[in-house]
C-alpha positions in Angstrom: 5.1 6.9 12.6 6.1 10.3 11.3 5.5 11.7 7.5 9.0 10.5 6.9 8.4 7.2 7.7 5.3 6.9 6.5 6.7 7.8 2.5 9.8 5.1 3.2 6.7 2.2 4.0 4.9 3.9 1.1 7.5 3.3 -1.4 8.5 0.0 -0.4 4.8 -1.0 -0.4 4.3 0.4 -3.5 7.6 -1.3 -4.9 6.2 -4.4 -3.4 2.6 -4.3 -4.5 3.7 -3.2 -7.9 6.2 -6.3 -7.9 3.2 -8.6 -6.7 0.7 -6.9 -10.0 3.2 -6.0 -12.7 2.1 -4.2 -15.4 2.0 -0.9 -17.2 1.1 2.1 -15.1 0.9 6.0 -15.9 2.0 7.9 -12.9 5.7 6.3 -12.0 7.4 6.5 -8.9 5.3 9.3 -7.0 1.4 7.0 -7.9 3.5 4.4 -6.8 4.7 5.9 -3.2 0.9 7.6 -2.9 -1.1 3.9 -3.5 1.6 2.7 -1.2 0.6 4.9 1.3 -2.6 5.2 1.0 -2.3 1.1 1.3 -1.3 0.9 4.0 -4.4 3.0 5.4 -6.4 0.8 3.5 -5.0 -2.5 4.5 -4.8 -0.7 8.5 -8.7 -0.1 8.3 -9.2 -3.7 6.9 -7.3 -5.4 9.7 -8.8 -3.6 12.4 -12.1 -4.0 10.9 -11.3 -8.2 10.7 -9.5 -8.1 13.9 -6.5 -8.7 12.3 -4.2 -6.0 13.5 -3.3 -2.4 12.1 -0.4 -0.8 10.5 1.7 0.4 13.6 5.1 0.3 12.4 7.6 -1.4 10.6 6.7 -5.3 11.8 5.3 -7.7 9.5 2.2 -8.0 10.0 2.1 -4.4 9.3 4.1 -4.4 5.9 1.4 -7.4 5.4 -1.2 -5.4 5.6 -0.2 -2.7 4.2 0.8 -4.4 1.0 -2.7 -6.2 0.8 -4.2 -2.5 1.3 -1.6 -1.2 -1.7 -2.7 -4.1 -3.8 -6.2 -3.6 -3.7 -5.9 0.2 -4.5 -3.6 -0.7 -7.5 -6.2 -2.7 -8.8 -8.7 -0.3 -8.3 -6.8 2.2 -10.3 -5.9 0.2 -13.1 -9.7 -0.2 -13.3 -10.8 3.1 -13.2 -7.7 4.2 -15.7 -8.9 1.6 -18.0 
């Protein structure tokens, strides 16, 4: 997938994974396409690890992952913000 690509998961992910932990959050649109993004190298890294599959486009399994990834980093920052 190319950088362009990569952002548009990002900020549905992060849309997504945001929608799934709702809350208050410093940092807006651009924390939100970043922990997208960097979910969906997190969730890649956990499903290969598993066996599961990795993030390798836009399927679902992928946008699975990648939002479990996203979700876990959210959490993780709303921990270390707190």
């Amino acid at each position: 997938m190319g950088i362009l690509s990569w952002i548009v998961m990002g900020l549905i992910v992060g849309a997504l994974a945001k929608f799934i932990m709702p809350g208050k959050d410093p940092g807006g649109i651009i924390i939100t396409i970043l922990i997208g993004i960097a979910g969906a190298f997190v969730g890649g890294f956990i499903g290969s690890f598993l066996g599961i599959g990795k993030v390798t486009g836009f399927n679902l399994v992928s946008l699975l992952l990648a939002i479990g990834g996203a979700v876990i980093l959210l959490a993780l920052y709303r921990l270390i913000k707190k």
